[in-house]
C-alpha positions in Angstrom: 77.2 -32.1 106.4 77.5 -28.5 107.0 79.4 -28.2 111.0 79.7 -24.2 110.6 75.9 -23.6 112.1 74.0 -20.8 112.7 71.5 -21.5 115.5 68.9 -19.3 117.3 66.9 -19.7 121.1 63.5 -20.6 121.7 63.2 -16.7 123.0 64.5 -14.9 119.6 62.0 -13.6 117.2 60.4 -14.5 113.9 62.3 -11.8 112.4 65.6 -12.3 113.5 64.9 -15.5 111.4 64.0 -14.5 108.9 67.0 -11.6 108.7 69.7 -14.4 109.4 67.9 -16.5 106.4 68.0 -13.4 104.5 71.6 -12.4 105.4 73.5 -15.9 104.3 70.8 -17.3 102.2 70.0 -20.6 104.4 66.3 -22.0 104.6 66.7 -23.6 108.1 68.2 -23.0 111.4 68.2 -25.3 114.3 67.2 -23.8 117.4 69.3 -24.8 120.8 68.9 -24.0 124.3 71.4 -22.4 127.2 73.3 -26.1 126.8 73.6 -25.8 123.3 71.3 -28.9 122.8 68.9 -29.2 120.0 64.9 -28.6 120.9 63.7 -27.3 117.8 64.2 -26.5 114.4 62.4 -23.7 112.3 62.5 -23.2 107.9 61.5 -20.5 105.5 58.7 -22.2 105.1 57.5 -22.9 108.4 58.0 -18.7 108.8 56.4 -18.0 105.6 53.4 -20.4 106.4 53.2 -18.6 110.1 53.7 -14.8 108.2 50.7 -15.5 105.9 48.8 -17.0 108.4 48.5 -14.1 110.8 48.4 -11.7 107.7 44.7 -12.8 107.7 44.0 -13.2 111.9 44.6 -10.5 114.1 46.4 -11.7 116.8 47.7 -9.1 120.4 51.2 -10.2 119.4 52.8 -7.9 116.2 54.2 -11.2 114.2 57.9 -9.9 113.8 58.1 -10.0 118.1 56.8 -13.5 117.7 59.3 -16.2 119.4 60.5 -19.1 117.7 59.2 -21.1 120.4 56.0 -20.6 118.9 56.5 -21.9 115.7 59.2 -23.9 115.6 59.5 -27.8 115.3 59.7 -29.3 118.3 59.5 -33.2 117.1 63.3 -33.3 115.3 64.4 -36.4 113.3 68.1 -36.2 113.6 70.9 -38.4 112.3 74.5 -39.3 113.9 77.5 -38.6 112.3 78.8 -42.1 111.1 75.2 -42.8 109.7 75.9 -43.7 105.5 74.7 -41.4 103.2 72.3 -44.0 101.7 70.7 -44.1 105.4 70.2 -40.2 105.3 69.3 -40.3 101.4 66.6 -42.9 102.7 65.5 -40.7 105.6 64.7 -38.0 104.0 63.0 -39.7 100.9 60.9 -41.3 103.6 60.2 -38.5 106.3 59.5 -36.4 103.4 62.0 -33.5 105.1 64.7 -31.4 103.7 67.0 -30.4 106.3 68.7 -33.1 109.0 70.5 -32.2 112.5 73.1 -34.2 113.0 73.5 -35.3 116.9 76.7 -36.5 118.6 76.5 -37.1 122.3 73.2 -35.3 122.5 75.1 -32.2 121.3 74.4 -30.8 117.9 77.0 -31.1 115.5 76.2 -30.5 112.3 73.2 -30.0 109.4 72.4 -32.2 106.1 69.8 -30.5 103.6 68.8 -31.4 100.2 71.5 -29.6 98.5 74.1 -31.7 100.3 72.9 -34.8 99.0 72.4 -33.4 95.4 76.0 -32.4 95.9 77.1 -36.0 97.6 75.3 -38.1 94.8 76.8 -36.1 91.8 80.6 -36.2 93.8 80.2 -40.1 94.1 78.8 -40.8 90.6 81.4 -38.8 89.1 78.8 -36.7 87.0 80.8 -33.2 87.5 84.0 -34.7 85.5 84.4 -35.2 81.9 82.5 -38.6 80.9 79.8 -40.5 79.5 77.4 -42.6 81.3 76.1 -45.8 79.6 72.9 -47.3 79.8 72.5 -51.2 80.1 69.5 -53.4 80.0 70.8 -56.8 81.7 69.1 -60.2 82.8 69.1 -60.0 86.7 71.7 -63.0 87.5 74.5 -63.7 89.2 78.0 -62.3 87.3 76.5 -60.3 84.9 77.9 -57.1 86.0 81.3 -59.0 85.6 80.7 -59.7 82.1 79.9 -56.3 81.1 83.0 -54.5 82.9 85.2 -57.2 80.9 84.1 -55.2 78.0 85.5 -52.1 79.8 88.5 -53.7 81.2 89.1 -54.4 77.5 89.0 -50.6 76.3 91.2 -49.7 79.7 88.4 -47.6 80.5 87.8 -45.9 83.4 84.9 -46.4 85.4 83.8 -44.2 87.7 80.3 -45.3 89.0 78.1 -48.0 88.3 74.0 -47.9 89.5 71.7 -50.8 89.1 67.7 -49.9 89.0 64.9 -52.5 88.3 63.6 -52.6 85.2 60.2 -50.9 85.4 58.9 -53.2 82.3 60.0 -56.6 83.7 61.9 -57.3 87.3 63.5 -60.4 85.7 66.1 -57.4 84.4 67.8 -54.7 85.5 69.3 -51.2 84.1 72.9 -51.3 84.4 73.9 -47.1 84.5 77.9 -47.1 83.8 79.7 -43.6 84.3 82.6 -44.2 82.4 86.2 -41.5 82.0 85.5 -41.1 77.9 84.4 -38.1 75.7 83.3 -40.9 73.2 82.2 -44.4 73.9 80.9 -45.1 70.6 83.8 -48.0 70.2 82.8 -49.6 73.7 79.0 -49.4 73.2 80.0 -51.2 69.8 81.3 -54.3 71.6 78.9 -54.2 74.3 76.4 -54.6 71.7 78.5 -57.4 69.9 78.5 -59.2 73.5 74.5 -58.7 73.0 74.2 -56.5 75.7 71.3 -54.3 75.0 73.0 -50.7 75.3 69.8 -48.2 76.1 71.9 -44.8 76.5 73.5 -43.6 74.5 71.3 -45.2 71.6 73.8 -43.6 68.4 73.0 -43.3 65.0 74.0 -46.1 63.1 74.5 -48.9 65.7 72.4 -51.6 65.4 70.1 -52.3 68.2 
């Protein structure tokens, strides 16, 4: 999570928003009160749904004077900072939101968005260092991840993430996804597929199926 915020009051305007977005290229800033407690939170696209809105109703109020207040998000999901990452993942994926406060003793501490989970999941599947990820259709049964990482065990490879997903075509199986420290796998995806483990990705030229 990011802990070096930039936060607004309920009484600034519309347009120091959007300038501060502007300024360090953010798309959400919480907004605290005198206490520094969270009561709101306000995005570039809440702004640039409120911008276009009054662009077509006259209102006595000139929008840039607008207050946050006004606007804002007042309802706030939050999170705690020893929830897992799969807990926020899941949170967002089912709140449908993009940006989440993070509250410790009722005191904000810190912001999660999108971008900091893209950036989490390709740290822990090892995706930004030098490897090769391995695709594995497996019957969904006790040991059979063991049985496959024998195979790597075997080549001293090193593995550096390993993701199960249901197989979309049949839920008696799963797909195995193995991210694995090699340029070239072609001699371990040659005795997976002599253990008859159906190797999906990468599917190389001249390797039987």
């Amino acid at each position: 999570m990011t802990t070096e915020l930039i936060t607004l009051s309920p009484n600034s305007t519309i347009s120091e928003a959007v300038q501060i977005m502007k300024d360090n290229k953010i798309r959400h800033i919480p907004i605290v009160d005198e206490n520094k407690k969270l009561v709101g939170l306000v995005s570039s696209k809440t702004l640039k749904n409120e911008i276009s809105l009054n662009a077509l109703i006259e209102t006595g109020t000139p929008i840039s004077e607008k207050k946050i207040e006004d606007v804002m998000i007042k309802n706030v999901i939050t999170g705690h900072p020893l929830d897992f990452v799969e807990e926020i993942a899941l949170t967002f994926y089912e709140m449908k939101i993009s940006c989440l406060p993070i509250l410790s003793g009722g005191q904000l501490v810190g912001l999660v968005t999108a971008s900091d989970l893209l950036y989490t999941y390709v740290e822990l599947t090892g995706a930004n260092k030098p490897s090769s990820k391995i695709d594995i259709r497996v019957e969904d049964r006790p040991g059979i991840l063991s049985d496959i990482l024998v195979v790597f065990k075997k080549h001293n490879a090193n593995v550096l993430s390993v993701l199960l997903f249901p197989d979309s075509k049949d839920e008696k199986y799963k797909i195995v996804s193995i991210r694995v420290q090699i340029i070239n796998p072609l001699s371990i995806i040659e005795d997976l597929k002599k253990e008859q483990f159906n190797v999906l990705w990468p599917n190389l030229p001249g390797i039987s199926q």
